[in-house]
Structures are given as C-alpha cells and as structure tokens.
C-alpha positions in Angstrom: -67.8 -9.6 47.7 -69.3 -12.6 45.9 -66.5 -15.8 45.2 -66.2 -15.4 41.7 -64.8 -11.5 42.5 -62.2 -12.9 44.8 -61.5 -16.0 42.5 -60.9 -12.9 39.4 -58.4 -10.7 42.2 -56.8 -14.1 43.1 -55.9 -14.3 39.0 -52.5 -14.8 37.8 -51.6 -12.2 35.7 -47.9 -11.7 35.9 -45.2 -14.0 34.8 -43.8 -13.6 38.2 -46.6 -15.1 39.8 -47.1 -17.8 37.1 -42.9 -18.8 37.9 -44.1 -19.6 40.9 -45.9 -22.6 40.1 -44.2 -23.9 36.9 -40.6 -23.1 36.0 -41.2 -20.6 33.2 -38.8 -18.3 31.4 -40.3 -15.4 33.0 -38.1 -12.5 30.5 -39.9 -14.3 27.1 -43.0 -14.4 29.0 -43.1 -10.6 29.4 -42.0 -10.0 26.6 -45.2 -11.6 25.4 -47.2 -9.7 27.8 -46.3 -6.3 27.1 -48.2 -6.4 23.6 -50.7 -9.4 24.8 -52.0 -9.3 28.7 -52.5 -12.2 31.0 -55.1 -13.7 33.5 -55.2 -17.3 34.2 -58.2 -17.9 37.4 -56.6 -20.2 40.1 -59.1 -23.3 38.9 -58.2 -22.8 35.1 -54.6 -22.7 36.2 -55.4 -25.9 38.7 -56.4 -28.1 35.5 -53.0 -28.0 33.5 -51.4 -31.2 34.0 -47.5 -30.5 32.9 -46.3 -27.9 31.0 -47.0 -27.5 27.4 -49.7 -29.8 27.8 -53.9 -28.5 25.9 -54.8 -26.0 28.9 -51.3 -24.5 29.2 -50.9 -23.9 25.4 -55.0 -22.0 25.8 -53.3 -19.8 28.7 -49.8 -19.3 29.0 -48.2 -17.0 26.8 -45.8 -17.9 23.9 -42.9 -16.1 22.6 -44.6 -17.4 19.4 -47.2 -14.7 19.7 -45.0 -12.4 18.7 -43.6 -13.4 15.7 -44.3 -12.3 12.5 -46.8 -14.2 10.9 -48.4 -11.6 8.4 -51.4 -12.1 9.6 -54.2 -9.3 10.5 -54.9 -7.9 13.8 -59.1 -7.7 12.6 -59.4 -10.6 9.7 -62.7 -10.5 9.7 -63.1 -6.8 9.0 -65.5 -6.4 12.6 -64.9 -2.9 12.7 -66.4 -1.7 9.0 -69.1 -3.6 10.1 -69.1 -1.8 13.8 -71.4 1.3 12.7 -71.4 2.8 16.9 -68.8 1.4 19.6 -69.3 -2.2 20.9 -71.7 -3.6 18.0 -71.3 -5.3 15.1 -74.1 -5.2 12.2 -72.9 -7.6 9.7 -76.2 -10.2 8.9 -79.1 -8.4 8.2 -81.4 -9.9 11.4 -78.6 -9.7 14.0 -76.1 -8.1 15.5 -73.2 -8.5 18.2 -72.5 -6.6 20.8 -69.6 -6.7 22.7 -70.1 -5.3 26.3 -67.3 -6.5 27.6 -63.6 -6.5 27.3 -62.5 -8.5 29.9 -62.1 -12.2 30.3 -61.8 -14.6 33.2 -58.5 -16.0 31.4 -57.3 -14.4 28.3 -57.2 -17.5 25.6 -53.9 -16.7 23.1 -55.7 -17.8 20.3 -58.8 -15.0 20.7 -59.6 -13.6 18.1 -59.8 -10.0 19.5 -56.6 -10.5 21.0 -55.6 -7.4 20.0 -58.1 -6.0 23.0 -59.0 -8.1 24.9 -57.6 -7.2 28.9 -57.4 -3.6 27.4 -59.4 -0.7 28.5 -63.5 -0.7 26.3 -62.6 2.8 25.8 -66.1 3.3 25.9 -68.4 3.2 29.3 -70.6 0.5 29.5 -73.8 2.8 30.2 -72.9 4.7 27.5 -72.4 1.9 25.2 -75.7 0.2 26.1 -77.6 3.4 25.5 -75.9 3.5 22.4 -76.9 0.1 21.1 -80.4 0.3 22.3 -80.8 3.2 19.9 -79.3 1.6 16.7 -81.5 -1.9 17.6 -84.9 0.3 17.8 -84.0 1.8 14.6 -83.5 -1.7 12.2 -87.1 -3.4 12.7 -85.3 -6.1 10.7 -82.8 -7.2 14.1 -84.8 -10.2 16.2 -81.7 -11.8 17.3 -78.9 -9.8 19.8 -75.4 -12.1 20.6 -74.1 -10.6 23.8 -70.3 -11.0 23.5 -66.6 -9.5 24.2 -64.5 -9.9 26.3 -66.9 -11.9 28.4 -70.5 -10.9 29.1 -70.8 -13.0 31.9 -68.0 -10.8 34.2 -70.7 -7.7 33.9 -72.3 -7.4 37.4 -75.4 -9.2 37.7 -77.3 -5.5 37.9 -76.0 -4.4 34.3 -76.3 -8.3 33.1 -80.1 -7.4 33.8 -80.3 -3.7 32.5 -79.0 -5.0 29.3 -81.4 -7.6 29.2 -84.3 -5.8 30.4 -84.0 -3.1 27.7 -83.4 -5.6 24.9 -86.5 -7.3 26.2 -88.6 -4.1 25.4 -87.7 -3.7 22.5 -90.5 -5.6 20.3 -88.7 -6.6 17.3 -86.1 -9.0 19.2 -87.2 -12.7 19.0 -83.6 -13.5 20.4 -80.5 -13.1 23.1 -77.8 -15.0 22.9 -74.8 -15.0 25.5 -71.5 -16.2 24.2 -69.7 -16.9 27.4 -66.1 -19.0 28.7 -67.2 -19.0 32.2 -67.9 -22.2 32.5 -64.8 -23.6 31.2 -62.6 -20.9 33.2 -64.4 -19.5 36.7 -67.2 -21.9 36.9 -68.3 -20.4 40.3 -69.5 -17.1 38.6 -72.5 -19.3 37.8 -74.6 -18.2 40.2 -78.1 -18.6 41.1 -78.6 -15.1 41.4 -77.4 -15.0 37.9 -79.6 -18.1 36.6 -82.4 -16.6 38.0 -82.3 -13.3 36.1 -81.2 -15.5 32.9 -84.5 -17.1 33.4 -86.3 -14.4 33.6 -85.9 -13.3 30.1 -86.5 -16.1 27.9 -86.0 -16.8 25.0 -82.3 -16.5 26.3 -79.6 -19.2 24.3 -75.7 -19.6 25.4 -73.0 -20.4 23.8 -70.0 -21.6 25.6 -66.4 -22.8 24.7 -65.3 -26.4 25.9 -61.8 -26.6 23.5 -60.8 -30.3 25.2 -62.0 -33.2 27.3 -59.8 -31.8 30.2 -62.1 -28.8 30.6 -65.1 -30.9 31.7 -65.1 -31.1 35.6 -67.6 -31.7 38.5 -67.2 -27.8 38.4 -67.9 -26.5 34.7 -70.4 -29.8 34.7 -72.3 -28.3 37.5 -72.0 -24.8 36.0 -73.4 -25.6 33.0 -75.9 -28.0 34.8 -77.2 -24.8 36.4 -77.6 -22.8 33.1 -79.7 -26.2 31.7 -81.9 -25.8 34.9 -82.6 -22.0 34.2 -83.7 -23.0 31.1 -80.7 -21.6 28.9 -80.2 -24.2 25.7 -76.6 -24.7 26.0 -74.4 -25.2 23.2 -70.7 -25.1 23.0 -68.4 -23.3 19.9 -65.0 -25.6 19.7 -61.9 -24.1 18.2 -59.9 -26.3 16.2 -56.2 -25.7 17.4 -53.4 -27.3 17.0 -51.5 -29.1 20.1 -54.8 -28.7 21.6 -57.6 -30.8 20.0 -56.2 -31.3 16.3 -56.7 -34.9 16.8 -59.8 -37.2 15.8 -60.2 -39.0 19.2 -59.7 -36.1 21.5 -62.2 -34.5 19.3 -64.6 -37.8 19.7 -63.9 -37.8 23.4 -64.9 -33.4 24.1 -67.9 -34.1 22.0 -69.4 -37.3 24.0 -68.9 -35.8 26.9 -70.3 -32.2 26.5 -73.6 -34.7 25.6 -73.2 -36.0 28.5 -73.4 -32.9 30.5 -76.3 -31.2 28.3 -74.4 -29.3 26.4 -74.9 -29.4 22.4 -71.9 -29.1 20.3 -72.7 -27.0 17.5 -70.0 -25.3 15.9 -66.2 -26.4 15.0 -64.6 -23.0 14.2 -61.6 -23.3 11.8 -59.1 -21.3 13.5 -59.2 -17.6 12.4 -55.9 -16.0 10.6 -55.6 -13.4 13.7 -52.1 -11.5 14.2 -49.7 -13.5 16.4 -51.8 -16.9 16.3 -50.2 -18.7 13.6 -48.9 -21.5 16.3 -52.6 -22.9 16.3 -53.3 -22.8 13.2 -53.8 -26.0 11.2 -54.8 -26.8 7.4 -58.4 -27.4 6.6 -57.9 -31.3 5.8 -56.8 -31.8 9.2 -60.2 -30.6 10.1 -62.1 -32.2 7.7 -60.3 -35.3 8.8 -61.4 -35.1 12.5 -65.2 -35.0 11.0 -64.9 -37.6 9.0 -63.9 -39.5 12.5 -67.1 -38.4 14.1 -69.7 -38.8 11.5 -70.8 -42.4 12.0 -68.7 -43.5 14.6 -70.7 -41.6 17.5 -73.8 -40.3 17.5 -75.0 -37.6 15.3 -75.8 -35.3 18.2 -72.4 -35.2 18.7 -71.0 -34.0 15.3 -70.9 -30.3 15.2 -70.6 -28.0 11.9 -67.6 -27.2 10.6 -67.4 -23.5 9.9 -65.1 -21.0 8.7 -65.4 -17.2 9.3 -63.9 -16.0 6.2 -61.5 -13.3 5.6 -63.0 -9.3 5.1 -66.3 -10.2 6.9 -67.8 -12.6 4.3 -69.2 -14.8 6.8 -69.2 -18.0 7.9 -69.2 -21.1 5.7 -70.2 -24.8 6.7 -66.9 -26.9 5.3 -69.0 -29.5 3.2 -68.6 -30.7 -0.4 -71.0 -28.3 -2.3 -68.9 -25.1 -0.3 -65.5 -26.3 -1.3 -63.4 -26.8 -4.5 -59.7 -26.3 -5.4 -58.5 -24.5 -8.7 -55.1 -24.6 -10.3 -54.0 -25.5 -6.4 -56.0 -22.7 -5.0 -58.2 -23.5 -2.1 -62.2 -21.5 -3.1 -64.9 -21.7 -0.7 -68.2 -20.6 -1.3 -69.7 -17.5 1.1 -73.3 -17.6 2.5 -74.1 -15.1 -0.8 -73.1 -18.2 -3.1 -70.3 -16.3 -4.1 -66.7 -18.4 -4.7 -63.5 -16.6 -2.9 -60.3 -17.9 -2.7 -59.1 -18.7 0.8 -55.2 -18.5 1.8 -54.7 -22.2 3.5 -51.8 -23.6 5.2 -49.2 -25.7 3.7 
C-alpha cells in the first residue's frame, strides 16, 4: 500500500478522534457531521495553528453549517446541465466530469457539499464508459475538466484509463485536472502519477491554495513535481471570510504561489451553497482585496475575480463593464451579455 493510502486510513473523520487533539465540543460537532461528513489527513490537520484559526475554519465542522441560511443545496443548477451521471455540459466546447466523490479533507465551504464523502452512486467504469459516449457524440467538446470529489484519489490505473480514452478521442484539444492534493495529502504526488500525467499532454491543473499557511516544503515540492511533468499549474482561490478576506493575506498567498510556479488565476466569489453562509462576504470586500493587488505586486500575481452565477449562468469577471447597481440592486452582466440581478450580502 502506497503512503498516500495509509496517510487517507490514518484520516480523522470522527469528532472523537478530532477531541483528541483540540478540545472540541464533540455533541455540536456531530451533529454537524450527520448531514455533512468529515476527513481531515494527518498533515492538513498538522498545519492548524490554534483553534479557529484559516485551516481549522477550511476543515473542522461548524455548528454554523447547519443553520438555516436559505440558501440552495445546487446554486448553480449543475444537475439540469448533467445530461448522464458524473458530467456536466454547460459551455458549448467543454464539459466536467466529476469522477470522483471523495476528498482528501472535506472543505465546509465546497460547493458540492451536499455529496461530497457520500457514496457516486454510480460505478466509476460505468460512469467513464458513459462519458466517453456522450464526448464522441458533440464534435464541438475539445476541452474535458476532470473534477469531483477529487480526481487525483482515483488509483493511478483508472487516473490512466480515463486519460487514455479521452486521449483517443480526436476532437479533445484539452484535459484539465482540478485537484486539492497538494494543499491537503501532498504525498499522493507521486512519480508514478507524474509520469502518466506526462504522458498525455496537453494536460493543465488546477489546484486550490486558499492561504499563505498552505504553502510548505511539502505542497511546494508537490506542486514542484506536477511543474516538472510538464503540468501548467494554476491555482483557483476562494474568497472566504475568516480565511483570506483580507488584502495582505491575499498579497502574501499570491506572491508565494509565484514563487513555487504556481499561477494564480481565478479568485472565486464564494458560491451561495446551503449551510455556507459563515464564509460568505459582500462583493466590495472582494473588489477591495484587488484593488490591493493591482499595482502593488506584480501583475502575474493578480488573479480574476469571478463569480459563478446563480441557475448556471456562468461565470463573470467582477470588472467595471460587468457590474452596475439599480434602485440598490446589485446587476452583473453574464458571458451572453445578458444583465441579471445578483442577491448580495448586506
């Protein structure tokens, strides 16, 4: 058994477990858990500080999850746009699939935290097969995000089957991986795995640095190794607050994924997902942070500010030309030009 399985069976996923290393109020806690599962890996758990402090709000339940925020379990609509199991056809050139459902540590701000740590429901051979058929059929797709869950916890056999098949299909130009691995279980970055990444280029990943703290020998070196297989690297922040909701912490992540060859490249407005209204902040504090980074570090280091709107309307850059307010009312502007009113917070 490779390290990284051990490192996932040696997970804390039980408040029990978790009391054991921070005084925790272990009823509230599973409370939480009953509706929304657990899984911290060891080294994720090894970087909190104190409690409370930007990795234990990412990991550790809150009885704040539960409340009732009247906000929806699938705000972006994924599964109208899910015409088979596991993939989601919404842009006309690509599509997601998600072929996984598990995560090294569950993040309580996910968006498909309604599922995530759940059973697929569907088998994974089957849902490959599945999608392989629907891509063959749309000459139009040239660009496949593998997602979840976490792609990167499939065995490396099925990591290659899936890439492998995609590969022989002639009308995809693209695979991208979005992936938390290096940021959670750093040692599942193998170079086993590398070396089948490498072998089917053009392959891009996406990864998931939300704070300074994150970036270690360990997730340098993990993402080091990606860089080296020849897997552009570029990392999708979350703005959240208690986390990162602050220009100089912001300044700081940014600098230093540079500095480990990682490209920031998105700065995702938290999305209005059932029982994550805690980390949700108002889209001035956001457009506040970017106006810290633009000219006061390098442009390399400012990423776009996006929001995924409501109903599966896509994502918009936050920039003059895309925002406006009416009688009070916040409008953004979709990528079909079309103005829709967004529900911002107070």
């Amino acid at each position: 058994m490779g390290n990284w399985k051990k490192a996932i069976l040696q997970s804390i996923t039980t408040p029990q477990e978790l009391s054991k290393v921070f005084p925790i109020d272990t009823n509230a806690i599973t409370q939480v858990t009953k509706r929304y599962p657990m899984r911290i890996t060891q080294y994720y758990l090894s970087l909190i500080k104190y409690c409370e402090d930007p990795i234990w709000r990412q990991c550790v339940p809150d009885s704040k999850e539960l409340l009732e925020d009247n906000l929806k379990i699938d705000p972006l609509n994924e599964s109208s746009f899910s015409p088979i199991p596991g993939l989601i056809h919404r842009y006309p050139d690509r599509v997601l699939l998600l072929v996984s459902s598990s995560c090294a540590t569950i993040c309580r701000f996910c968006l498909r935290k309604s599922w995530v740590g759940s059973d697929f429901g569907t088998p994974i051979k089957e849902l490959i097969e599945q999608a392989i058929i629907y891509i063959r059929k749309y000459p139009k797709i040239r660009d496949v995000i593998l997602s979840g869950g976490d792609p990167l916890l499939l065995e490396d056999e099925i990591i290659e089957e899936i890439l492998e098949r995609l590969r022989k299909i002639p009308h995809i130009e693209i695979i991208r991986i979005g992936t938390r691995i290096p940021v959670t279980l750093p040692e599942r970055i193998t170079h086993h795995l590398c070396k089948i990444l490498k072998h089917y280029h053009p392959i891009y990943v996406n990864t998931h640095f939300n704070h300074p703290q994150e970036i270690t020998p360990e997730s340098s070196a993990a993402c080091q190794e990606l860089v080296d297989a020849g897997c552009p690297l570029g990392n999708q922040t979350v703005l959240l607050k208690g986390v990162n909701d602050d220009p100089e912490v912001m300044r700081q992540l940014m600098q230093k994924l540079l500095a480990i060859r990682v490209r920031p490249y998105y700065l995702h407005h938290m999305d209005p997902v059932r029982g994550t209204s805690h980390f949700r902040t108002s889209i001035d504090v956001g457009l506040n942070i970017m106006s810290q980074l633009r000219g006061y570090t390098s442009g390399l280091a400012v990423p776009y500010y996006v929001i995924d709107l409501p109903g599966g309307l896509g994502k918009v850059p936050i920039l003059p030309d895309n925002i406006k307010k009416e009688g009070g009312k916040l409008i953004l502007r979709n990528y079909l030009g079309q103005w829709v009113e967004y529900q911002d917070i107070d």
